[in-house]
C-alpha positions in Angstrom: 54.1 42.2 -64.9 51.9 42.6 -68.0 48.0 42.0 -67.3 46.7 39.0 -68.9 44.3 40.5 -70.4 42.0 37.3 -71.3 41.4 37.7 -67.5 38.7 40.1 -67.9 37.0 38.2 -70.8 33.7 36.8 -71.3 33.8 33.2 -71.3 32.2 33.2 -74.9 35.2 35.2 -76.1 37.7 32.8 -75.7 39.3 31.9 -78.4 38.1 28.4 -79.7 40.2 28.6 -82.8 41.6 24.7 -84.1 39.2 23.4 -81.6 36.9 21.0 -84.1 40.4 20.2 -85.3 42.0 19.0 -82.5 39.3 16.7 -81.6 39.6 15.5 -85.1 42.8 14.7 -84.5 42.5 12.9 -81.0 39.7 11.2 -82.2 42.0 9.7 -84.4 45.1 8.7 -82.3 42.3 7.1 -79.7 40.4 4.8 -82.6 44.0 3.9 -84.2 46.1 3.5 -81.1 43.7 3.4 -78.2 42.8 4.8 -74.8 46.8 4.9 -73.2 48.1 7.0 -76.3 45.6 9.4 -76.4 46.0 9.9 -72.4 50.0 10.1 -73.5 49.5 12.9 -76.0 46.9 14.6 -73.9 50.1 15.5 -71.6 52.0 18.1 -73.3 48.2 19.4 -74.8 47.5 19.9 -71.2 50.6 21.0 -70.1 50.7 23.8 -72.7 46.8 24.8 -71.8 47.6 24.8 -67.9 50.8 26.8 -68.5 50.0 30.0 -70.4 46.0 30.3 -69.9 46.4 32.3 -66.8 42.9 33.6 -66.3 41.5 29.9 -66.5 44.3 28.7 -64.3 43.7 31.4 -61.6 40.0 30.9 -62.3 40.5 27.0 -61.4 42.3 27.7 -58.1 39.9 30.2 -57.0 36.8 27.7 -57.4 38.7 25.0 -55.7 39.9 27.2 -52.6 36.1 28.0 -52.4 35.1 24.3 -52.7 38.0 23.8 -49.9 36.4 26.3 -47.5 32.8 24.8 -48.1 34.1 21.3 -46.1 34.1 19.1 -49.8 37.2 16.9 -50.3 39.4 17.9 -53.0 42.0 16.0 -53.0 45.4 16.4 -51.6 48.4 18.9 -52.1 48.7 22.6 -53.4 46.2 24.5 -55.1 48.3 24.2 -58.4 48.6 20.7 -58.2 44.8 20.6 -57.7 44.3 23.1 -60.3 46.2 20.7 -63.3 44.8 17.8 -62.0 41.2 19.4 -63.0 43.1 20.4 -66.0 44.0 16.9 -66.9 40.7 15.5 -66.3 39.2 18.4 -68.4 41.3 16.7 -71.3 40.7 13.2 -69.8 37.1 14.1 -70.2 37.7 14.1 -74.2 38.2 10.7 -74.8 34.7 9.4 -73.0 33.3 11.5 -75.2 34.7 9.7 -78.0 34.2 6.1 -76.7 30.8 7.2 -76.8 30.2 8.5 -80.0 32.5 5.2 -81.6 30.2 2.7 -79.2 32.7 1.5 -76.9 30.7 2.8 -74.1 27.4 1.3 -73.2 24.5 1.2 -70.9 26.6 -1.2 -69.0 29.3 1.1 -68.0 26.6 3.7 -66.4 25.3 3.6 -63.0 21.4 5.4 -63.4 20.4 7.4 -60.2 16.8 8.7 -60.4 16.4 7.6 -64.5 12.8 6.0 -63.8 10.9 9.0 -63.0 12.3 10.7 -66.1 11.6 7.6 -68.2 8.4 8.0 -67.2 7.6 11.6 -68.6 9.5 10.0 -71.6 7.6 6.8 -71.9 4.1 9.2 -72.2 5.8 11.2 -75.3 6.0 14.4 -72.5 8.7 16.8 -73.2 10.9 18.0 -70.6 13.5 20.7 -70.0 17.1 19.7 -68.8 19.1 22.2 -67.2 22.5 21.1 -67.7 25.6 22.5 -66.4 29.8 22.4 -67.0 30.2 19.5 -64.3 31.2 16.2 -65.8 30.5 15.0 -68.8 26.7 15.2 -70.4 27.7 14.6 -73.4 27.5 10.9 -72.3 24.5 11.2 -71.2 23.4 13.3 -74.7 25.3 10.3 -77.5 23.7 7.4 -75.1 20.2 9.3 -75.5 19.7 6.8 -78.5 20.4 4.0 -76.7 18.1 4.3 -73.8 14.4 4.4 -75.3 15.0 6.2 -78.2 15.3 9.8 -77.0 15.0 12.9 -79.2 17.4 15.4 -77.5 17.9 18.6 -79.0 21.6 21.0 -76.9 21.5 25.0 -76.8 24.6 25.9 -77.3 26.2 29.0 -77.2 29.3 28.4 -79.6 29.4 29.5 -83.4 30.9 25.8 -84.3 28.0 24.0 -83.4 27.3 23.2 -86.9 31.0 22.0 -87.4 30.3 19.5 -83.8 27.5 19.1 -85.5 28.8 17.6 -88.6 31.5 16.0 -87.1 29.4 14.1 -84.4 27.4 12.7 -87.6 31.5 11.3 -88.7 32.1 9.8 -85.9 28.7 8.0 -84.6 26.4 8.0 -87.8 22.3 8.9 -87.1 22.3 10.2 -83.9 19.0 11.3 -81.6 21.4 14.0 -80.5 20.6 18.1 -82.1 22.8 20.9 -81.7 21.4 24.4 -81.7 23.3 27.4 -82.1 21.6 30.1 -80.1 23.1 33.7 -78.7 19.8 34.7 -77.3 17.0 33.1 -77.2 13.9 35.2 -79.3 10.3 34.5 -79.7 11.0 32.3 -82.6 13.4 30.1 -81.1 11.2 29.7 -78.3 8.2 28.3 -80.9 10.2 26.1 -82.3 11.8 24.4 -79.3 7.6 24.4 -78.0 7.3 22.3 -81.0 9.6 20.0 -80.3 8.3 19.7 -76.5 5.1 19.3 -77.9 6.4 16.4 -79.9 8.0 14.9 -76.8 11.5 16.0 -77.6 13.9 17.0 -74.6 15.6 20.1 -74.6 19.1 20.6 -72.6 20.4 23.9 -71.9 23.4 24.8 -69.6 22.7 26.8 -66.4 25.8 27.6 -65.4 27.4 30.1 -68.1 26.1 33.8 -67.8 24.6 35.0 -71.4 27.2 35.5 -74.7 25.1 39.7 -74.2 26.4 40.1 -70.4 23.2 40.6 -69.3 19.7 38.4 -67.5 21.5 37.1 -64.6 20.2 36.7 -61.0 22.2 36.3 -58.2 22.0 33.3 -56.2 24.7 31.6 -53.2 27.2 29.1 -54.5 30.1 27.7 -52.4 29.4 30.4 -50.2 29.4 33.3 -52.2 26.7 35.7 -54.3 27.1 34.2 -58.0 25.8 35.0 -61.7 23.7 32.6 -63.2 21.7 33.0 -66.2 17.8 33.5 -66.3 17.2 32.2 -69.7 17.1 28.7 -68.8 14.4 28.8 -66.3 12.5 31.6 -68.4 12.4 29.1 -71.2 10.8 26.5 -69.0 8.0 28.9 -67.7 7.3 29.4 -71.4 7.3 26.0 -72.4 5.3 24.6 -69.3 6.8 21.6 -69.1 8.7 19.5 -66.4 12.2 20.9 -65.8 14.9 18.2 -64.8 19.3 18.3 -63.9 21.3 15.5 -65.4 24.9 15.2 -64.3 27.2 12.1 -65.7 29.9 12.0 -63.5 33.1 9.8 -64.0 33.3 7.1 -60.8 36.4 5.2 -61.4 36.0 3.0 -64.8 32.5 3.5 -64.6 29.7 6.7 -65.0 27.4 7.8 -62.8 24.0 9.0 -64.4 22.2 11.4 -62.3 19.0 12.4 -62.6 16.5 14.7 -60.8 12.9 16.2 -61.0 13.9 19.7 -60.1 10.6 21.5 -60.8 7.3 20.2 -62.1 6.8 23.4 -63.6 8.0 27.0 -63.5 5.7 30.1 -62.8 6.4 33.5 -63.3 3.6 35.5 -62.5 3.9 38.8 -63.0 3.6 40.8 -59.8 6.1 38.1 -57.8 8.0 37.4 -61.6 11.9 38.9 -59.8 10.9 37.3 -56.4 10.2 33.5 -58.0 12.4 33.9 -60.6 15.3 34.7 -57.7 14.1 31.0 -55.9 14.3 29.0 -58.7 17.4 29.6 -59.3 18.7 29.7 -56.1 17.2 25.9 -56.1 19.4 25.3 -59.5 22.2 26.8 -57.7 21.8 24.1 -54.2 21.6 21.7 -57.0 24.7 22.2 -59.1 26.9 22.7 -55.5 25.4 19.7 -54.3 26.9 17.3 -57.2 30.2 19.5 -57.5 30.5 18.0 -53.8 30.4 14.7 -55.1 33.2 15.0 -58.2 34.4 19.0 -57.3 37.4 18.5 -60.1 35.0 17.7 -62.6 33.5 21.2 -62.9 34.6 22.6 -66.3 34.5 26.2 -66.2 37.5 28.2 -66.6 36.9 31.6 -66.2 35.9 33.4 -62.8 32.6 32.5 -62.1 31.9 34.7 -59.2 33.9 37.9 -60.0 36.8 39.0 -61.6 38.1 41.7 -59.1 37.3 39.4 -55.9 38.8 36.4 -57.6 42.2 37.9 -58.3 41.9 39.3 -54.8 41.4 35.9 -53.2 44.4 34.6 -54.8 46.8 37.5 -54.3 46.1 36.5 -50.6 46.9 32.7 -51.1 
């Protein structure tokens, strides 16, 4: 059988060609139609995705057999079945974003966990750094930012269409407290100008979970019970800005969202002699902390490309 050869891609080289479009395009059957046809035209959308993306299919199983092992309830039935059902709330995951963005999710529908000790950095105009992550859905917690005391958020992301989101998150919810970056690395002047904004008492998120678009700055650190990349930039970027560094995690909980926040550092040092050794424990503690809420919602964890290795991941499901 032919190789797949998106297998041994970076996970900024998948192709997100028609992307902006499609949510263009679900956006509109869930305003017009509502929630139950957009979950009805998701099907075939997710169907198609789950059948002929083999790499983020064998990616999927291989992170839930590892979540299996680690004693965290899945869910019931095969690995496949598992695997679409993470699929499906991938795509699921789409239309909370959009009842955000159109107001038809509120304060009311979230459950906070931990919001008072941010709100109070945030009430004295100090900025913060959030590491986010692929788990759940932050982007609920990024288009309610304006309705919870004004917050001024500004997203690192990694994708060349963040100017298209961008413009297209202006279509759907107006002004929005909500700015997304485009960044491939991030170089002395990026780093001023996010200062700034900490300065100002802006928030800045960043994903810790997706290795760099170059390959490279990683440190190893234990997830689910195995060595794993994770990117240094994030936690670099707090030692230069000097700020308190916080997770946020929205997960879905039935009809409602829970909103989970935590003080992970008050600050992160780097001094130079012990910079590797430090540098090594704080991300190890991002690393307890990202397991530790996969635990609580493990099919919400959307990353679709092997995480720990390519070679070891098509070797662990050769043997299932």
């Amino acid at each position: 059988m032919a190789e797949d050869s998106s297998v041994n891609k970076h996970w900024s080289e998948i192709n997100e060609k028609g992307a902006i479009l499609g949510m263009r395009i679900m956006f509109i059957i869930y305003k017009y139609l509502g929630r139950f046809p957009f979950y009805i035209a998701l099907l075939p959308v997710i169907g198609y995705f789950f059948l002929t993306n083999r790499a983020a299919r064998n990616a999927s199983m291989d992170y839930i057999s590892r979540v299996k092992r680690a004693g965290v309830e899945v869910g019931s039935g095969p690995a496949l079945w598992l695997s679409y059902r993470q699929f499906y709330s991938f795509g699921c995951s789409l239309v909370d974003k959009l009842a955000v963005w159109s107001g038809r999710i509120t304060l009311q529908d979230l459950h906070f966990y931990g919001y008072e000790i941010f709100e109070q950095y945030h009430r004295q105009n100090i900025g913060t750094v959030i590491i986010g992550s692929h788990l759940g859905n932050i982007e609920v917690c990024r288009a309610l930012a304006n309705q919870k005391g004004a917050l001024r958020i500004n997203v690192l992301v990694h994708t060349k269409h963040a100017e298209k989101f961008n413009a297209m998150l202006k279509d759907v919810a107006g002004d929005s407290d909500v700015n997304l970056i485009q960044v491939t690395d991030i170089g002395p002047a990026t780093a001023m100008m996010l200062n700034e904004k900490i300065m100002q008492g802006e928030h800045v998120v960043i994903a810790g979970d997706r290795t760099p678009v170059n390959g490279k700055n990683t440190c190893v650190a234990e997830f689910f019970g195995e060595n794993a990349h994770f990117p240094r930039g994030p936690l670099i970027l707090a030692s230069i800005l000097k700020c308190p560094v916080f997770t946020m995690f929205c997960l879905r909980e039935g009809t409602k969202y829970g909103f989970y926040v935590e003080k992970l550092f008050d600050k992160v040092e780097l001094p130079r002699k012990q910079r590797e050794t430090e540098l090594e424990s704080y991300i190890s503690g991002y690393a307890k902390q990202l397991q530790k809420y996969c635990g609580k919602a493990p099919l919400q964890w959307y990353n679709f490309y092997p995480f720990w290795n390519d070679l070891n991941a098509r070797r662990m499901l050769d043997e299932q």
